[in-house]
C-alpha positions as CSV (number, residue, x, y, z in Angstrom):
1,X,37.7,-37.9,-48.4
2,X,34.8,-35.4,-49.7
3,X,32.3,-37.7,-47.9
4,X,34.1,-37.2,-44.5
5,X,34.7,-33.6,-45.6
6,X,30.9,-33.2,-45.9
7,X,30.1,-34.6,-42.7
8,X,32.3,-32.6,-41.1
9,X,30.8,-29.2,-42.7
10,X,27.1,-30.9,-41.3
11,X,28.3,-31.4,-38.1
12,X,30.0,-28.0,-38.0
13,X,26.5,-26.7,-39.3
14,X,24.8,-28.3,-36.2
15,X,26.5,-27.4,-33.9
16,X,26.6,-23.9,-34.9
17,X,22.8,-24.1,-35.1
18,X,22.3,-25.4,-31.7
19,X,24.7,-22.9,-30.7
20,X,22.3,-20.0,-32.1
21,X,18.9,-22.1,-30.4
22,X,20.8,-22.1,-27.2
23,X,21.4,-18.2,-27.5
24,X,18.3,-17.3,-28.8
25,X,16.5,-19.4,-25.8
26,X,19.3,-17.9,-23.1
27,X,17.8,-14.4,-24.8
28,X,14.1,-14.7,-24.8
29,X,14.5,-15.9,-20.9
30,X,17.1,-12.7,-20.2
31,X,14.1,-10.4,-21.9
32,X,11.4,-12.4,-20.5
33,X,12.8,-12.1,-16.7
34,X,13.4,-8.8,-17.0
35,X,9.7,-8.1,-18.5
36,X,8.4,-9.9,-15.4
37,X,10.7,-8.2,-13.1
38,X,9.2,-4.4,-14.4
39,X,5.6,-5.7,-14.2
40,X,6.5,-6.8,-10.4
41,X,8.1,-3.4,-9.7
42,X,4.6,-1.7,-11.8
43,X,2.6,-1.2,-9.0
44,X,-0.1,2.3,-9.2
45,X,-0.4,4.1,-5.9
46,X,-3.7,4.5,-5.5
47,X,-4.4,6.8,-2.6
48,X,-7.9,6.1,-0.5
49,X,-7.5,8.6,2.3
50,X,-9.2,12.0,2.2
51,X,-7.0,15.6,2.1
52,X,-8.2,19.0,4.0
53,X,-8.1,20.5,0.6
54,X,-9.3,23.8,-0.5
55,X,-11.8,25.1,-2.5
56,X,-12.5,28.8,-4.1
57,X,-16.1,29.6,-4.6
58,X,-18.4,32.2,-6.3
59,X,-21.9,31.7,-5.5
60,X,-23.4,34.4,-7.9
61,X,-22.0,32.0,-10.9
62,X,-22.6,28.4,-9.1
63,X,-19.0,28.1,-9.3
64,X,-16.4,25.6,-7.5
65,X,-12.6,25.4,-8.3
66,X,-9.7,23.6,-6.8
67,X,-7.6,26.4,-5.2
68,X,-4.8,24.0,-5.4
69,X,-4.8,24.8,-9.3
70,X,-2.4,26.5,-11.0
71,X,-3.3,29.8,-12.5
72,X,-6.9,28.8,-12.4
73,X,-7.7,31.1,-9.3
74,X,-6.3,33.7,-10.2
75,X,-7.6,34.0,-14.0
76,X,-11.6,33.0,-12.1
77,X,-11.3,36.2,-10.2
78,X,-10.4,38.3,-12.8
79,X,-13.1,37.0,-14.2
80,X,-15.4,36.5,-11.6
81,X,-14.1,39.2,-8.4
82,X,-13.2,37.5,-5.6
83,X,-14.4,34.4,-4.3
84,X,-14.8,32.7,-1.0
85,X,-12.2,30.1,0.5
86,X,-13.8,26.8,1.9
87,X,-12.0,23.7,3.1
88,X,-13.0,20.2,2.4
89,X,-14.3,19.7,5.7
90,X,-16.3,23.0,5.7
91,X,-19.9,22.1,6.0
92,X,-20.7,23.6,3.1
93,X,-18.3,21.8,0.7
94,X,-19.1,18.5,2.0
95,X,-23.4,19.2,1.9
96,X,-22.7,20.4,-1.4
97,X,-20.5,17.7,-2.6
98,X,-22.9,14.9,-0.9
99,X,-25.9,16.7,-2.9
100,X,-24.1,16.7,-6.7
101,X,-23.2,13.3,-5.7
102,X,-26.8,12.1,-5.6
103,X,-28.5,13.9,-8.2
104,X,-28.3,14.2,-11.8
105,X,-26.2,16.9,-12.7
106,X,-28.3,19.1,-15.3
107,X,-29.9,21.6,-13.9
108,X,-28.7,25.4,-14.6
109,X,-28.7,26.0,-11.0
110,X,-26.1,23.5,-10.2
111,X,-23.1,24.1,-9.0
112,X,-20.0,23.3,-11.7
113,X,-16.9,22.1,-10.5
114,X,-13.6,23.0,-12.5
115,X,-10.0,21.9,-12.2
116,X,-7.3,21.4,-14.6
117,X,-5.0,18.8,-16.3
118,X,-1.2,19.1,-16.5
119,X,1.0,16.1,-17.6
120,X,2.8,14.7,-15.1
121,X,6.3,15.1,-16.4
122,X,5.9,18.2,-17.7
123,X,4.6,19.4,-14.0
124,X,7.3,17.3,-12.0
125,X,10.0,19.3,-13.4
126,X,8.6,22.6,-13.7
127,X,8.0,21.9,-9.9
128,X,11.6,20.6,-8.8
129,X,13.3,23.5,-10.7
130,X,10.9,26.3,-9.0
131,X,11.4,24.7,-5.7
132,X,14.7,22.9,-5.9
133,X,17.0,24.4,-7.7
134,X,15.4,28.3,-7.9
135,X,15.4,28.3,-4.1
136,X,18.7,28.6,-1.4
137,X,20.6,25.7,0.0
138,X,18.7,25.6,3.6
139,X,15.2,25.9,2.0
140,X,15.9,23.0,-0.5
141,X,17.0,21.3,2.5
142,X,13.4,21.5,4.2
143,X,11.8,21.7,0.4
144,X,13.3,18.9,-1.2
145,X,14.7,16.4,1.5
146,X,18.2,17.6,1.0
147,X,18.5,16.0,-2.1
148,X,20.9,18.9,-3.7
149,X,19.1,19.4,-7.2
150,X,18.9,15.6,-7.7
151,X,15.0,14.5,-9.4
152,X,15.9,11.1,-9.0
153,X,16.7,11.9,-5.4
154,X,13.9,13.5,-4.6
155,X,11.2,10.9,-6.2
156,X,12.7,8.2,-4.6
157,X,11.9,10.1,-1.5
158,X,8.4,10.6,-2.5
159,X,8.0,6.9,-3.2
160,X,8.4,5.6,0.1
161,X,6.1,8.8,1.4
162,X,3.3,7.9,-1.2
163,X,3.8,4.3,-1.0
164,X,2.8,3.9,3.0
165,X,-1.1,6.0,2.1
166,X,-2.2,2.9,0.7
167,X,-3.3,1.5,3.5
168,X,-5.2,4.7,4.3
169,X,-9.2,4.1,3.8
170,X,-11.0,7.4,3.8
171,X,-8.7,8.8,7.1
172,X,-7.4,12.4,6.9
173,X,-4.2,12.7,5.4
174,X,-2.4,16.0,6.0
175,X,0.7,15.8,3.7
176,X,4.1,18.0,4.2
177,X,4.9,21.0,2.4
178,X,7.3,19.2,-0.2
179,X,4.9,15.5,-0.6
180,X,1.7,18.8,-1.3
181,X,3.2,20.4,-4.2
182,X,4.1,16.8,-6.0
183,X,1.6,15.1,-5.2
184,X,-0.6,13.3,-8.2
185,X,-3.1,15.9,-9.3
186,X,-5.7,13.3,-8.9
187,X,-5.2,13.0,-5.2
188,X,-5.7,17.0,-5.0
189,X,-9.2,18.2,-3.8
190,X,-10.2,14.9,-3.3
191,X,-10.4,13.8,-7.3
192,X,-10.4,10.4,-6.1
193,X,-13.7,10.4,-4.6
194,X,-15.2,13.5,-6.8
195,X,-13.2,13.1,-10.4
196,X,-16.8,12.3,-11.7
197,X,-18.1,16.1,-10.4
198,X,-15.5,17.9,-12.4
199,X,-15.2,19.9,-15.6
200,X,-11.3,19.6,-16.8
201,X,-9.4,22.3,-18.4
202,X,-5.9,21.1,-20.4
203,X,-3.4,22.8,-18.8
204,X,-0.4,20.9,-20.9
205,X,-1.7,22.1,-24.0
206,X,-2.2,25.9,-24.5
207,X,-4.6,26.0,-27.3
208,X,-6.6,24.0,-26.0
209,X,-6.7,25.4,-22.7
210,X,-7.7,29.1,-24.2
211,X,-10.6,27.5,-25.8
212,X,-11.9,25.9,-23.0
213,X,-11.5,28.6,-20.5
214,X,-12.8,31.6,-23.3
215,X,-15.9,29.2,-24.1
216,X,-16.5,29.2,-19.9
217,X,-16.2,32.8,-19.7
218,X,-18.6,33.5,-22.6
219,X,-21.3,31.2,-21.8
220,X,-21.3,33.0,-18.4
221,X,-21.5,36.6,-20.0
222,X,-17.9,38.0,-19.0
223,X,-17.3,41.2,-21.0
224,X,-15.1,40.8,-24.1
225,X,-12.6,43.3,-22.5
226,X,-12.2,41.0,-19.2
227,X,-11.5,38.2,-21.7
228,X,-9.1,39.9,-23.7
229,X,-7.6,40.5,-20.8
230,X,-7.3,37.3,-19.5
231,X,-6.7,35.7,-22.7
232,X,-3.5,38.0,-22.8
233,X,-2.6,36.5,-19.4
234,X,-2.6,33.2,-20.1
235,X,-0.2,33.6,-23.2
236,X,1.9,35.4,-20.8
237,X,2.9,32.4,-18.5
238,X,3.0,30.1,-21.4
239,X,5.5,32.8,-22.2
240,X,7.6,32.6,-19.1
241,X,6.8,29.2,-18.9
242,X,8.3,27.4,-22.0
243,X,10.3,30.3,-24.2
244,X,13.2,31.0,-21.3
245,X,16.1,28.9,-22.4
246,X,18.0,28.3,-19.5
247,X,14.5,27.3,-17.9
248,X,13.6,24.9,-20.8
249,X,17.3,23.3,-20.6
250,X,16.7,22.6,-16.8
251,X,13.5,21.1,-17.6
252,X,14.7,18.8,-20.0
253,X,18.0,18.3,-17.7
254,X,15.4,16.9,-15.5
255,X,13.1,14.9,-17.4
256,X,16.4,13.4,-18.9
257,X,17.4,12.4,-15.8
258,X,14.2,10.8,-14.5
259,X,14.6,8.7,-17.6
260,X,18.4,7.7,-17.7
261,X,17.3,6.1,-14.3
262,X,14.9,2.6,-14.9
263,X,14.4,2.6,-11.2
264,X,13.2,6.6,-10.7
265,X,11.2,6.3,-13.9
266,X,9.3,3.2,-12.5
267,X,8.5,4.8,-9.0
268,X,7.7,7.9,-10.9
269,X,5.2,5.9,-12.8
270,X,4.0,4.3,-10.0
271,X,3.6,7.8,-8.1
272,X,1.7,9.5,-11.3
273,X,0.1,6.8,-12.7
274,X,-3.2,7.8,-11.9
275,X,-3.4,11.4,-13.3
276,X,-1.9,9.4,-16.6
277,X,-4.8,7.1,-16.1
278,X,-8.1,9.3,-15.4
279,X,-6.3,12.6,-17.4
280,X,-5.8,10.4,-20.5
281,X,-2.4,11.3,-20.8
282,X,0.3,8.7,-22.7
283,X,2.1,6.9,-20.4
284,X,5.9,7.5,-20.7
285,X,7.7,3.9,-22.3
286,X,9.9,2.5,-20.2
């Protein structure tokens, strides 16, 4: 009787076993699949064509900036007085452009490109609340695709825009108001063909982003009152720009969102993955 109970208590022990293989197997496939399915849905946009961009320029300083920037142009001609506006198919930015390209860049007489670096997520929804939620209904409409304060809305939207300039190879490409202000910053001013020309200031972090822009203006002789001054305006919109509460809920409202959403967090991916890429900026986990 103990023999027979035995065997029963091994077979019951098998079976359970290959019960636990089977599920384990039936698991590792499940996660395997749906690894292979995200990789398949990872594809980068990378955009080839060329945008009519502009350009501010000071020619006293040798001095080139992306006017697309944010804050930059205006903090340059407090710094600087007023510059000139180019476009990127001026003759003069694309001589000058074609020249730094072939040249070693060390002379003191050369002109110095700057631009700036702002992570993606951070500049997504600090974007889609100042022009999607801030604005009225018929603007959004024409804004934001009538996507009624949806992120997830909206990026699936840009998506399909972004995805179809692939197949663009160095043709003019002059986006829409709305596909403009989200578009990678690595696309703006041309960075894709000129990334190697520029000087980067870090936008995303604001210690950082003093340091750089205070060394700039002392190298190049700005008075110490002009700095102060523009020192205090920088901490100013870092002011506005992260200590209003109902803004900072919205924000995270809408980086929450992008997130709760596997689908708009892997087109959002493949929309920014190049400023993540050449800006050095952790790529969100998904």
């Amino acid at each position: 009787m103990e023999h027979i109970q035995n065997r029963i208590h091994v077979a019951i022990f098998i079976s359970v076993f290959v019960i636990f293989i089977y599920l384990l197997t039936v698991s590792q496939n499940n996660k395997f699949v749906r690894n292979k399915l995200e990789e398949s849905s990872f594809i980068p946009i990378y955009f080839n064509g060329i945008l009519n961009t502009r350009y501010k320029i000071w020619n006293d300083n040798r001095i080139i900036i992306c006017s697309e920037d944010i804050l930059l142009p205006e903090l340059f001609e407090i710094a600087f007085g007023k510059g000139k506006n180019f476009e990127a198919q001026d003759k003069f930015i694309k001589e000058t452009f074609s020249t730094l390209h072939n040249k070693i860049n060390v002379l003191n007489e050369t002109w110095k490109l700057y631009s700036i670096i702002e992570n993606p997520l951070d500049r997504f929804a600090s974007t889609f609340i100042n022009n999607c939620i801030k604005k009225n209904n018929k603007l959004e409409e024409n804004m934001c695709y009538g996507c009624m304060n949806s992120p997830t809305c909206v990026i699936n939207y840009l998506y399909k825009n972004f995805k179809k300039l692939t197949i663009l190879k160095n043709h003019f490409y002059n986006p829409n108001e709305i596909d403009k202000i989200f578009m990678p910053y690595y696309w703006r001013c041309n960075m894709h063909k000129d990334y190697n020309l520029f000087q980067m200031f870090n936008y995303t972090n604001f210690t950082m982003f003093n340091i750089q822009l205070e060394n700039l203006f002392q190298k190049k002789n700005i008075e110490q009152e002009k700095i102060t001054l523009l020192k205090k305006k920088i901490k100013e919109v870092y002011a506005n720009k992260n200590n209003v509460n109902k803004y900072s809920q919205l924000k995270s409202d809408v980086i929450k969102s992008i997130f709760n959403d596997r689908n708009a967090l892997l087109q959002f991916l493949n929309i920014y993955y190049t400023d993540y890429q050449y800006f050095n900026i952790l790529v969100p986990q998904f």
